[in-house]
C-alpha positions in Angstrom: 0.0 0.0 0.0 1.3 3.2 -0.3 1.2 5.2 2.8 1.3 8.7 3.0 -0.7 9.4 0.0 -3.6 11.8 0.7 -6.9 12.7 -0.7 -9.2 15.3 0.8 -6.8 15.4 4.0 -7.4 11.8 4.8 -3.7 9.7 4.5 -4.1 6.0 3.4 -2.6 4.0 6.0 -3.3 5.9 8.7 -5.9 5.0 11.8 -9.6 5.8 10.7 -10.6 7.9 13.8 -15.0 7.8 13.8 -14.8 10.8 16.4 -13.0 12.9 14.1 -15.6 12.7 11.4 -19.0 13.4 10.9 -20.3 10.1 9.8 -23.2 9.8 7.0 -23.3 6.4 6.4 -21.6 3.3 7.3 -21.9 -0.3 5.4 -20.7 -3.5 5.1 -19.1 -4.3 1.4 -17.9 -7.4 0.0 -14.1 -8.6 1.3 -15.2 -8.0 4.7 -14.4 -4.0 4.6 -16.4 -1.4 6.0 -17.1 1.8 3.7 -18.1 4.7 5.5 -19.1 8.4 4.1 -18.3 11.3 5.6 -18.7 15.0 5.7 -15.8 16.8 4.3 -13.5 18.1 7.2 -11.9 21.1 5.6 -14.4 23.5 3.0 -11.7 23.9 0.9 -12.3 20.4 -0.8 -16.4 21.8 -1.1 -16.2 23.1 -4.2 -14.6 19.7 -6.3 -16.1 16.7 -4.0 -19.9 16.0 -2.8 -19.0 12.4 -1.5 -16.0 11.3 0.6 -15.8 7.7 1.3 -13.3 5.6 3.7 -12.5 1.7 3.3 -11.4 0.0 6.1 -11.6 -3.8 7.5 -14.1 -4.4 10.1 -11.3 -6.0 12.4 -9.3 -3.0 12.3 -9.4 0.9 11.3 -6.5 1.1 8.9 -7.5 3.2 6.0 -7.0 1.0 2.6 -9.1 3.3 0.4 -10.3 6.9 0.3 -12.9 7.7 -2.3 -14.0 11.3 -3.7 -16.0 12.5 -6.2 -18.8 15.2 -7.1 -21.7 12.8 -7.9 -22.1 13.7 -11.7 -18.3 14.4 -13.4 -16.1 17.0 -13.6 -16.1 20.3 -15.9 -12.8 21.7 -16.8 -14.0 24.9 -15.5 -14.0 24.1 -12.2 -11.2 21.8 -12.1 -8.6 24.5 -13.4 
């Protein structure tokens, strides 16, 4: 895995704390993982990202996966 690499100021590899997030849904996937949205923590990611979502295994909170994306694609616009 390659620790240290961040996305919306959430490292992969590091210890999924639920008390430091605001928590909008939690489920159970496939591979015995738990995926869990959460409110972004900073505004600044606002603007580019509606959903933020963190994989990790049910026996443990290491963070395997962070998912973000806007819900409906990007324009060039806003990205630049």
């Amino acid at each position: 895995m390659n620790e240290g690499i961040e996305l919306c100021g959430i490292k992969l590899g590091s210890t999924f704390n639920e008390k430091k997030f605001v928590i909008l849904n939690k489920e159970v996937i496939p591979g015995g993982d738990y995926i869990i949205s959460v409110n972004s923590r900073s505004p600044i990611y606002d603007a580019y990202f509606k959903n933020i979502n963190v994989v990790h295994t049910i026996g443990g909170n290491k963070i395997s996966m962070v998912v973000a994306n806007n819900g409906s694609g990007y324009s060039r616009k806003d990205c630049l």
